[in-house]
C-alpha angles and dihedrals in degrees: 000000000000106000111221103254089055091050081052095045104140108244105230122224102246109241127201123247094270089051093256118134120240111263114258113229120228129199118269099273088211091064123093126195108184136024078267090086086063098040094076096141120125123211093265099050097045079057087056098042096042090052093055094048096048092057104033094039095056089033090058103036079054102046089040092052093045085051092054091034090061094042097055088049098065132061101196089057095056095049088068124089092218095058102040081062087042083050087055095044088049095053085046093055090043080052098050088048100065107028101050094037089058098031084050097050107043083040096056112019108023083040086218106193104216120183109238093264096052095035091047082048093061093033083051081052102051100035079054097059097044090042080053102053100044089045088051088048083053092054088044091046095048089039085059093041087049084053097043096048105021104039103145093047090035088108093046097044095048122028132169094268094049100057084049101061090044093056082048088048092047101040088052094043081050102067098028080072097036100050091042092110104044082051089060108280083117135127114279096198085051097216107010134079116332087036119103109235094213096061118036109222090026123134106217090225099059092042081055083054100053095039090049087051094047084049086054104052100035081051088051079044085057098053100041093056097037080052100062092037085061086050097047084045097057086039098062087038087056095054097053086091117107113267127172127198123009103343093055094052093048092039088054085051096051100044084049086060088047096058091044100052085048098062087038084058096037085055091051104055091046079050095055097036097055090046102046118030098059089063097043089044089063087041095061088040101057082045083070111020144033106261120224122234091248087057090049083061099053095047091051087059092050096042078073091056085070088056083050091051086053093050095046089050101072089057094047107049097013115036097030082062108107090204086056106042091052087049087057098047081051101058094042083042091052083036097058095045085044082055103055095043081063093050092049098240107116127043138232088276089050093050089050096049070041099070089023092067080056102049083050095060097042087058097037091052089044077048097059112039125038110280097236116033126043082203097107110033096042090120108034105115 
């Protein structure tokens, strides 16, 4: 029978020869093994991130429905070309609104545990919407280069039905990529390489894919835009010699429009740059690399800047528009004077000025910029 010293004898640890104690394997500190590995918020940070959301995501969702709002009112605006790709990028942005808002904040502060179908439904919304809206801003970039460079065949070259079928095109080629995952190009080890450690269920090589694509068209958006603004440039150095009479008079206005539209592009590439290129930078790291925790958390906070860059769109291309904005004052305009025939304070000669204020400013506004491109009178004010 054991004695009881001999059931409590202490278990030693075995040494080497030299003394040294045999080394201790860990886990691979690049494996996951849960959804826990994505949720690396603290308390403070989901605060920060939450407020932003709050007040960018209803802010867009309002400025992107007036927009459309506005646009299907009138029938002058969607026989353009120009305002038929504004009314895509619009619908992205409402999109993106709502999708990533909702997807962001169940994923990271509610720590909603999705399984993959369910989690890739609401990713391939939200990569939608964002896909959407760059592609839209493409469309918008190459409509305002074929009006910059090929102004006497621009009706030829894009027509209404054109620019139909490309938003179409765009729009189907949009959620084919977006929804790949969900259709089976996901990862098969579920967290672990290859698995990208910024989106759970994501296979490395097709967010290699989206984030080449994105480069693509953001660097086509670049030169398109640092394209125009050479043109606007020459042209402004062409007009410092001396004119005299007319031609003088209309070649100052319209190297007054150059140099605006120059500072109007030139705010919109730092726009999309800042907003952009953090969160494909981290894309095309985690492509190659394991990403930290800290670095998780760095990419969460830019991820918003893509929700900013929603919200900033709708006062860039649509309410800076002369043509628009005098379509809006219109309908509140028509609204208000609707308003007060319901309430009985006006009478039948009042409903009719009514209607005809707005009729003025609708022709004042066709009057005033060229009836088929916003091109060129995207910053008159």
């Amino acid at each position: 029978m054991q004695t009881q010293s001999e059931q409590n004898q202490e278990v030693t640890t075995p040494l080497y020869l030299n003394g040294s104690t045999p080394s201790i394997s860990t886990p691979d500190a690049s494996l996951c093994n849960s959804l826990q590995c994505y949720m690396v918020l603290n308390e403070t940070e989901k605060a920060a991130i939450s407020s932003i959301c709050f007040i960018a995501g209803p802010v867009t969702f309002l400025e992107n429905i007036l927009v459309l709002l506005v646009i299907a009112s009138s029938t002058t605006l969607r026989r353009r070309p120009s305002y038929l790709f504004i009314s895509s990028l619009a619908l992205a942005d409402t999109f993106a609104s709502c999708f990533f808002t909702f997807s962001f904040l169940d994923f990271h502060l509610s720590n909603q545990r999705d399984g993959p179908n369910i989690y890739l439904f609401k990713l391939g919304g939200v990569t939608m919407a964002f896909t959407g809206s760059v592609g839209s801003l493409l469309l918008t970039a190459l409509d305002r280069y074929l009006c910059i460079y090929k102004p006497s065949n621009y009706k030829v070259l894009l027509t209404r039905t054109r620019a139909k079928l490309a938003i179409v095109l765009l729009w189907c080629v949009t959620i084919l990529i977006s929804f790949l995952p969900l259709m089976g190009w996901r990862c098969k080890t579920k967290f672990d390489p290859p698995c990208s450690r910024l989106y759970p269920y994501v296979d490395r090589h097709y967010l290699a894919l989206w984030t080449g694509l994105q480069l693509v068209v953001l660097f086509t958006i670049i030169v398109a835009y640092v394209l125009i603004l050479w043109k606007a440039n020459r042209h402004e150095t062409a007009m410092g010699g001396p004119k005299s009479g007319r031609q003088s008079v209309k070649g100052q206005a319209r190297m007054r429009m150059d140099i605006q539209l120059a500072r109007t592009f030139s705010l919109i590439l730092l726009i999309l740059a800042v907003c952009w290129l953090p969160v494909l930078s981290f894309m095309m790291v985690d492509v190659t690399v394991t990403l930290t925790k800290e670095q998780q958390r760095m990419f969460a906070f830019c991820c918003t800047l893509c929700l900013v860059n929603s919200c900033v769109n709708p006062l860039l291309y649509a309410l800076r528009c002369k043509d628009l904005r005098a379509e809006l004052f219109a309908l509140l305009a028509c609204r208000k004077a609707c308003r007060q025939c319901l309430l009985g304070n006006t009478s039948g000669q009042r409903k009719q000025n009514g209607s005809g204020i707005r009729k003025k400013v609708k022709d004042q506004a066709v009057s005033d910029s060229n009836p088929e491109t916003v091109s060129e009178s995207v910053d008159k004010q």
